[in-house]
N, C-alpha and C positions, 0 to 999 in steps of 0.2 A: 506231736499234736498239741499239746502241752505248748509249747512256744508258739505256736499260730493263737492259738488262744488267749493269751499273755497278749498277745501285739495286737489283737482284734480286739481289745477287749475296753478305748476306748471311743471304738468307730460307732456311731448310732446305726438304728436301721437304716435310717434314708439313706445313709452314706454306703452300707454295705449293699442294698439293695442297687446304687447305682453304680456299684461297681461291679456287681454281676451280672443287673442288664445291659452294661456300657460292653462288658467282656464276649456275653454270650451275642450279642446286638452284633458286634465286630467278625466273629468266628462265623456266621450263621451267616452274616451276607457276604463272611470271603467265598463260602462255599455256595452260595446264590448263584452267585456275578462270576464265581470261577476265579477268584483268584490266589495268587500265590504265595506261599509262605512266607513270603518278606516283609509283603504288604499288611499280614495280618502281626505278624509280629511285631510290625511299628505299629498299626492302630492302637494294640494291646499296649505295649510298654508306653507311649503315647496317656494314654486313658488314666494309666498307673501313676504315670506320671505326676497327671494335674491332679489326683486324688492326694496323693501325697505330699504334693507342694500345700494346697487348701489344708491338708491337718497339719503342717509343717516338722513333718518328720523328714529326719537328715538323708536317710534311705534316698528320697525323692532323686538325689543329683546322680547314683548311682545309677539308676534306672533308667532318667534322663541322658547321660550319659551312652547309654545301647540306644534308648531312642532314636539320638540324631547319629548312633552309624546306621542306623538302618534306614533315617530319613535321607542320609549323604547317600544311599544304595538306590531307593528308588530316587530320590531328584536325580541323580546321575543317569537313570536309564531313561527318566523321562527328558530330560536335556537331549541325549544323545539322539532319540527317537523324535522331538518335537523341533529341534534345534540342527544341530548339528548336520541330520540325514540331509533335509531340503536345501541345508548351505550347500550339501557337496554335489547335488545337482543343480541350483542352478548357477553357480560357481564356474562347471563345467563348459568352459566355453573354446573353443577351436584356438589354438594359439595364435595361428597365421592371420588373425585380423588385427590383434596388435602391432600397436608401431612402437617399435622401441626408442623412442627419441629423448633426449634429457631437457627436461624442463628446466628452465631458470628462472629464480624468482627476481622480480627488479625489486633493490633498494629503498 
């Protein structure tokens, strides 16, 4: 406790205050909107992030760091969901109207 103290100890109110309604703000409408543990744990380390980049403590790239695996987690789902699904339908198309012919490009 003692060391949380020590390391909070040159944060002002405004800063601490908006890092626990940026935290509670985050948590509160994962469980609004239903969402999943991934997406709040990036919001959070996200949050902690830019707090700590603005007081320029080293901590920051650490932190940063889990951030963007968690942000490489959801863009990856959301790529595969947004992207990816609607290529592999409409992609799907009948073989047998292809003509297999070899093109030549002229000189």
């Amino acid at each position: 406790m003692r060391k949380l103290k020590d390391y909070f100890a040159d944060w002002t109110k405004f800063e601490l205050g908006l890092l626990i309604t940026g935290l509670s703000i985050s948590i509160l409408s994962s469980i609004i909107f239903h969402g999943n543990a991934i997406d709040t744990l990036y919001t959070s380390s996200y949050l902690i992030t830019a707090l700590l980049m603005a007081k320029g403590k080293v901590e920051c790239y650490l932190v940063g760091f889990v951030s963007v695996f968690f942000y490489g987690i959801v863009l990856g789902l959301i790529l595969i969901l947004c992207y990816f699904t609607p290529l592999f339908f409409l992609e799907r198309k009948p073989r047998a109207s292809y003509s297999f012919k070899c093109f030549v490009v002229p000189l």
